[in-house]
C-alpha atoms as a printed R data frame, in Angstrom:
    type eleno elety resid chain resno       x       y       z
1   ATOM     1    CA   UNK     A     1   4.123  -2.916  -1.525
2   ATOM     2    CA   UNK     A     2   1.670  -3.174  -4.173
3   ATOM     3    CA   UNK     A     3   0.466  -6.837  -4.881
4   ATOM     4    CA   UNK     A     4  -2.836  -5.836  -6.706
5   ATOM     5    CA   UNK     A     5  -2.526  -5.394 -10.527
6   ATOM     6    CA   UNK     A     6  -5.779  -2.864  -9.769
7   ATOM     7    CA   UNK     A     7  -4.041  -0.950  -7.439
8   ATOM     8    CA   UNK     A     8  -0.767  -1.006  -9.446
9   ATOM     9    CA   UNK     A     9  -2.849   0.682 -12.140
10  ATOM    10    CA   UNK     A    10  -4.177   3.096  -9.569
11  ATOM    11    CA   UNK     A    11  -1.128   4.129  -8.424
12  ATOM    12    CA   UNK     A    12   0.505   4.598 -11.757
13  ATOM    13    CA   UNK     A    13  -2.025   6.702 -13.277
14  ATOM    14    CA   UNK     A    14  -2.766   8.458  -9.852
15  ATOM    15    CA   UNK     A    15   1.105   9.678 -10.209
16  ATOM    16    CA   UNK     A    16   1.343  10.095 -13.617
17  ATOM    17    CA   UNK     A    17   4.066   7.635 -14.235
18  ATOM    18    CA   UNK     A    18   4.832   5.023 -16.433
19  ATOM    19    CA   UNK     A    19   6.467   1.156 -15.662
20  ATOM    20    CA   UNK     A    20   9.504   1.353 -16.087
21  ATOM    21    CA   UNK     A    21   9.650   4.722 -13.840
22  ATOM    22    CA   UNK     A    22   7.769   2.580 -11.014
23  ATOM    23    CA   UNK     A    23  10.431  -0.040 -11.475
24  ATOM    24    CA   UNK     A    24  13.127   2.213 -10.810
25  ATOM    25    CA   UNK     A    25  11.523   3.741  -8.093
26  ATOM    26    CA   UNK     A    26  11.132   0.315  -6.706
27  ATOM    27    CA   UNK     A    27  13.946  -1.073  -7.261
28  ATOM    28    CA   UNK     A    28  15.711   2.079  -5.918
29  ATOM    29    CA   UNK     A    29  13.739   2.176  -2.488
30  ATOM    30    CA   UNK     A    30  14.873  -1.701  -2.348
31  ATOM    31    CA   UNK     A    31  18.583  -1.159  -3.046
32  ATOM    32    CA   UNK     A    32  18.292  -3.734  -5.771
33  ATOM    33    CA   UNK     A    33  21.548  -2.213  -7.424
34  ATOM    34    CA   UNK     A    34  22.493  -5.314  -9.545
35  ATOM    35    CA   UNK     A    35  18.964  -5.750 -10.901
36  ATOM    36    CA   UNK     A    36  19.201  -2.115 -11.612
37  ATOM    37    CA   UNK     A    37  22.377  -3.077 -12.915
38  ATOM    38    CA   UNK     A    38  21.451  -5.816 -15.186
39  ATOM    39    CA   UNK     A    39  18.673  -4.364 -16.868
40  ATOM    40    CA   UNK     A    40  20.344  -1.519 -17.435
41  ATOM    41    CA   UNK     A    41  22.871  -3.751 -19.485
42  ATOM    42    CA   UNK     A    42  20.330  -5.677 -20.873
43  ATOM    43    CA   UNK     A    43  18.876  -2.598 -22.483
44  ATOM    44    CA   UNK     A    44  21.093   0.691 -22.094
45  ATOM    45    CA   UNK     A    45  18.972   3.186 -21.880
46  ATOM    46    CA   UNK     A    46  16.121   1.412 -19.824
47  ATOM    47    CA   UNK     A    47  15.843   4.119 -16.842
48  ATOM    48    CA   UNK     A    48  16.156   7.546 -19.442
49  ATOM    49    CA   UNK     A    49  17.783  10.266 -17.945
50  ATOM    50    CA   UNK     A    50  14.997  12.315 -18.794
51  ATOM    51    CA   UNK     A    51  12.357   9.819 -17.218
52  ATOM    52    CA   UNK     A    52  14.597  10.351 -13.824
53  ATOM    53    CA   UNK     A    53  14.329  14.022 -14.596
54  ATOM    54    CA   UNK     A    54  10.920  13.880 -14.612
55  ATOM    55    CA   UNK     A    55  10.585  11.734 -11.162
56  ATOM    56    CA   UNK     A    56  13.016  14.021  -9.587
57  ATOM    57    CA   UNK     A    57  10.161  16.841 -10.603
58  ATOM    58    CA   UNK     A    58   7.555  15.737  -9.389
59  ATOM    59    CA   UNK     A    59   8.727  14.718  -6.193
60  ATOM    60    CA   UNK     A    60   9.637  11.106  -6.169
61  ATOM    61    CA   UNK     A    61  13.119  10.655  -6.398
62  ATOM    62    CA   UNK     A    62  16.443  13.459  -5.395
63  ATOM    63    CA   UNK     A    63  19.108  13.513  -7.342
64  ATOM    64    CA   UNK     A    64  22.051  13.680  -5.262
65  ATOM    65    CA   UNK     A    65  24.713  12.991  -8.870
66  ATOM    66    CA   UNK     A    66  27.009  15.440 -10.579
67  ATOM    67    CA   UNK     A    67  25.651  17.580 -13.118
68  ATOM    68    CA   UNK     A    68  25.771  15.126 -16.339
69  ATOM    69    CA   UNK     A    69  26.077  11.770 -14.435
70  ATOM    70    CA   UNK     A    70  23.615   9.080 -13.687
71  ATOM    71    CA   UNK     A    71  24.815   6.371 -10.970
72  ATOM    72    CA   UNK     A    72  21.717   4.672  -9.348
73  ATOM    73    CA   UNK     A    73  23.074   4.702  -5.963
74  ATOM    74    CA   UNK     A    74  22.973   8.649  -5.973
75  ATOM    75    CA   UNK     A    75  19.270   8.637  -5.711
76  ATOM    76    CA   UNK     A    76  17.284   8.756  -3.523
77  ATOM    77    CA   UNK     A    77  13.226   8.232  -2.890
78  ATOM    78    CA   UNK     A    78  11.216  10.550  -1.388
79  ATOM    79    CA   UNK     A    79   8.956  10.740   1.262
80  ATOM    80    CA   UNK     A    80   6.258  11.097   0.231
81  ATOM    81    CA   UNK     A    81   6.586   8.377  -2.058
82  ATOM    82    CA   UNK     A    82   7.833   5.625   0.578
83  ATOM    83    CA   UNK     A    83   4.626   6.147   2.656
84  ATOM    84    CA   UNK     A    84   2.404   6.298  -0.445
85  ATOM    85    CA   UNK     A    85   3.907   2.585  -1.834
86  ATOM    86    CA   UNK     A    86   5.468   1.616   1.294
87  ATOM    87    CA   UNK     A    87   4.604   1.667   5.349
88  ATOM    88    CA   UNK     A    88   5.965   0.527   8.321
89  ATOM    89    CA   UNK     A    89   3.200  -2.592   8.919
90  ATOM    90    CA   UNK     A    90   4.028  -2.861  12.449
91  ATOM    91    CA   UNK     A    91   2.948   0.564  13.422
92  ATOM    92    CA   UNK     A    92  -0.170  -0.131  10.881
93  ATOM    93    CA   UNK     A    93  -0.937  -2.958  12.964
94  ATOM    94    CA   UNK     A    94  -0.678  -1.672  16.356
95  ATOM    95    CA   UNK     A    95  -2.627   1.681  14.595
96  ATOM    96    CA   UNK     A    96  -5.768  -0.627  13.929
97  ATOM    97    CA   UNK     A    97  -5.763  -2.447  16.952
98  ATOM    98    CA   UNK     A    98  -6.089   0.619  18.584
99  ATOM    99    CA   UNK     A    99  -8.883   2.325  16.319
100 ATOM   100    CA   UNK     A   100 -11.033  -0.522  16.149
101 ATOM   101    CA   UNK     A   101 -13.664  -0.063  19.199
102 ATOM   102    CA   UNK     A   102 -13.018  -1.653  22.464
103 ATOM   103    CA   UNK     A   103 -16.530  -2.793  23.147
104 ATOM   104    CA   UNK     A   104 -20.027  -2.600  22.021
105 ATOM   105    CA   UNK     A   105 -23.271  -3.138  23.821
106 ATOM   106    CA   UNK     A   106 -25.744  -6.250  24.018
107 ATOM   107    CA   UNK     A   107 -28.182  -5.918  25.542
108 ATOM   108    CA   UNK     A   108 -27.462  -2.832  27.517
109 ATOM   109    CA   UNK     A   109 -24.375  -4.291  28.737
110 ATOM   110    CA   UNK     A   110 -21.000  -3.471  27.813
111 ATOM   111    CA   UNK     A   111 -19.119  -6.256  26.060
112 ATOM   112    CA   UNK     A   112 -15.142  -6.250  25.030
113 ATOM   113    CA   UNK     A   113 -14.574  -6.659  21.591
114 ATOM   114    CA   UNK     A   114 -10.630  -6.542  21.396
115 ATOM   115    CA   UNK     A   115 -10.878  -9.126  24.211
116 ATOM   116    CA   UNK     A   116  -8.106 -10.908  22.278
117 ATOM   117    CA   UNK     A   117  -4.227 -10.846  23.144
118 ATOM   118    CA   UNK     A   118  -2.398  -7.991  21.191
119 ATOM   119    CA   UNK     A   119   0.725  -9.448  20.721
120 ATOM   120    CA   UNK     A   120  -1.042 -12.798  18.855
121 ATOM   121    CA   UNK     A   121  -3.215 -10.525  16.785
122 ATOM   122    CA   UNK     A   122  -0.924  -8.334  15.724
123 ATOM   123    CA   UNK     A   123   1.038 -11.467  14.787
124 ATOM   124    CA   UNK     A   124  -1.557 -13.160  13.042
125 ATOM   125    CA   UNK     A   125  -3.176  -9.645  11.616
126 ATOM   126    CA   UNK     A   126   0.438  -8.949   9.750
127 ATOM   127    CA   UNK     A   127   0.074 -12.555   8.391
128 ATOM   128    CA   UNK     A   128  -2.911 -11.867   6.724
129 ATOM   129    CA   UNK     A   129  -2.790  -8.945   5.393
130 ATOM   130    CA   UNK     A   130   0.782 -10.241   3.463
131 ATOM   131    CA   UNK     A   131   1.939  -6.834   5.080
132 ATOM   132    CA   UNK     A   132   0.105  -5.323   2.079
133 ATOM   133    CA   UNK     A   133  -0.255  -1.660   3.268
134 ATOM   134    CA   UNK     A   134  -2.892  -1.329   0.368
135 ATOM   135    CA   UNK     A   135  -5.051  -4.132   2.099
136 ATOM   136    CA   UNK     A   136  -4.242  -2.404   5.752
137 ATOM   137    CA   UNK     A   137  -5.529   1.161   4.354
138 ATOM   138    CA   UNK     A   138  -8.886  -1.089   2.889
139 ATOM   139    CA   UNK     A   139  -9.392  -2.580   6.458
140 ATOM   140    CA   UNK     A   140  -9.216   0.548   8.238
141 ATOM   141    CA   UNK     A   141 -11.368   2.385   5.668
142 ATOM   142    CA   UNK     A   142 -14.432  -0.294   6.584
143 ATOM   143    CA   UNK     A   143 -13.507  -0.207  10.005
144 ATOM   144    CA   UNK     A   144 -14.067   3.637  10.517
145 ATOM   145    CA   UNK     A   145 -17.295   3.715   8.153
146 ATOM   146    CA   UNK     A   146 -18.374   0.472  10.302
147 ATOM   147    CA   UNK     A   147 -17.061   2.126  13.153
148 ATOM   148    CA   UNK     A   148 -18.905   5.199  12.737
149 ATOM   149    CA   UNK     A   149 -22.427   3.662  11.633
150 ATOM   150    CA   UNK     A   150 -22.389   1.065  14.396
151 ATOM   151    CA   UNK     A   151 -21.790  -2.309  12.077
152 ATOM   152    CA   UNK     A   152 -19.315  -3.724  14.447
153 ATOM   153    CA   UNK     A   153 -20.871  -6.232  16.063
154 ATOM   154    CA   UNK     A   154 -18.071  -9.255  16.893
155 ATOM   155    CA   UNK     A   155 -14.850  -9.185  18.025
156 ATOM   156    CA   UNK     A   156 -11.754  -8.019  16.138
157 ATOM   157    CA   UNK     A   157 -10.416 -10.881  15.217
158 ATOM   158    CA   UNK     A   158 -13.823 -12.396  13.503
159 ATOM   159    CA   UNK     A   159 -14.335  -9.175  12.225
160 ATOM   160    CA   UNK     A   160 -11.169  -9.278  10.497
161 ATOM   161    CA   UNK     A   161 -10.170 -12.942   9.633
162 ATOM   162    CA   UNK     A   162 -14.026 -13.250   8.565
163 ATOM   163    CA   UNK     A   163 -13.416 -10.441   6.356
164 ATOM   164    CA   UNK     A   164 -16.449  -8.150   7.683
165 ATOM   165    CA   UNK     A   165 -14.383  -5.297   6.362
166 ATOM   166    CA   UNK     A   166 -15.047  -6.487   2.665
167 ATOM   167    CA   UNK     A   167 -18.700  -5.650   3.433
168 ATOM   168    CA   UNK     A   168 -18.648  -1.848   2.375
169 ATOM   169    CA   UNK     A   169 -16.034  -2.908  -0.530
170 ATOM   170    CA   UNK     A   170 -17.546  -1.294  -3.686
171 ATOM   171    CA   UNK     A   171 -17.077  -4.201  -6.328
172 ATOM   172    CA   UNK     A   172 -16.569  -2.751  -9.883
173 ATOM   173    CA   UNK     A   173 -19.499  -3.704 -12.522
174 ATOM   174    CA   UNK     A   174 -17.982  -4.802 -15.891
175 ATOM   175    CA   UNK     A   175 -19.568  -3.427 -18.852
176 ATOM   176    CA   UNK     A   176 -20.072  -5.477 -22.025
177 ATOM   177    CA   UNK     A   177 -17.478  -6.809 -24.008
178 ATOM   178    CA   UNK     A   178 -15.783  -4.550 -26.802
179 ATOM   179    CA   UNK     A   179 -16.345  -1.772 -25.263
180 ATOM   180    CA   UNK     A   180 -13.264  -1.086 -23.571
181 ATOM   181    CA   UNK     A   181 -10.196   1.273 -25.582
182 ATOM   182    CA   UNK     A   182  -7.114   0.194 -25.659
């Protein structure tokens, strides 16, 4: 789930939807009927038939309803929207233990680096990352550019909880004040 208002952003404009549509879809995917419910009666036509429309073609939600009807419990998310917003964290876990390199050399020698136990890091590794799968796809990014460049130089559990992988993170430069459109 998203938990970054930056990446919220991203993914709304990277979809071409609006709030309200990302709420459904949310709230949908969580089977959150009576919140659906209750803002529904708080404002009637908060989720537009035509805004479901439009979800339905681009992909994101099916509509399984009746020609003319509308129940919330009829529809359905996709795909490929689940594993864009959503993922299953203990796969993602057990993926990155696996990518990250088992050793590295020092001094000619051959030294473990996942020389930890997997079932405590995986543990601890879901704990940190909030099971954020935005923050797992950031970690592996650095790990396979680190990976591939030779940066890794500590085990994976300092590399991690020290937060090596922020390293390669490219940090946005502001520009001046005023200058920004709303």
């Amino acid at each position: 789930m998203i938990v970054d208002v930056t990446e919220y952003v991203k993914f709304l404009t990277r979809h071409k939807i609006d709030a309200n549509q990302f709420l459904f879809i949310y709230l949908l995917y969580k089977k959150e009927w009576k919140n659906i419910q209750r803002l529904r009666d708080a404002d009637n036509l908060l989720f537009d038939p035509e805004d479901l429309q439009y979800l339905e073609n681009i992909g994101m939600i099916q509509d399984m309803n009746k020609v003319g009807e509308h129940y919330a419990d009829m529809y359905i998310v996709t795909d490929k929207i689940v594993s864009d917003l959503f993922m299953d964290t203990d796969i993602a876990a057990e993926e990155f233990f696996e990518e990250f390199p088992p050793f590295m050399y020092i001094n000619g020698q051959k030294a473990p680096i996942r020389g930890v136990p997997k079932d405590l890091f995986l543990k601890k590794y879901l704990k940190y990352i909030r099971r954020n799968p935005n923050v797992h796809r950031k970690i592996m990014k650095a790990m396979h550019e680190q990976r591939e460049s030779g940066a890794i130089k500590m085990r994976i559990d300092n590399w991690v909880f020290s937060e090596m992988w922020k390293l390669d993170d490219a940090q946005e430069t502001g520009t001046s004040y005023g200058s920004r459109e709303v």
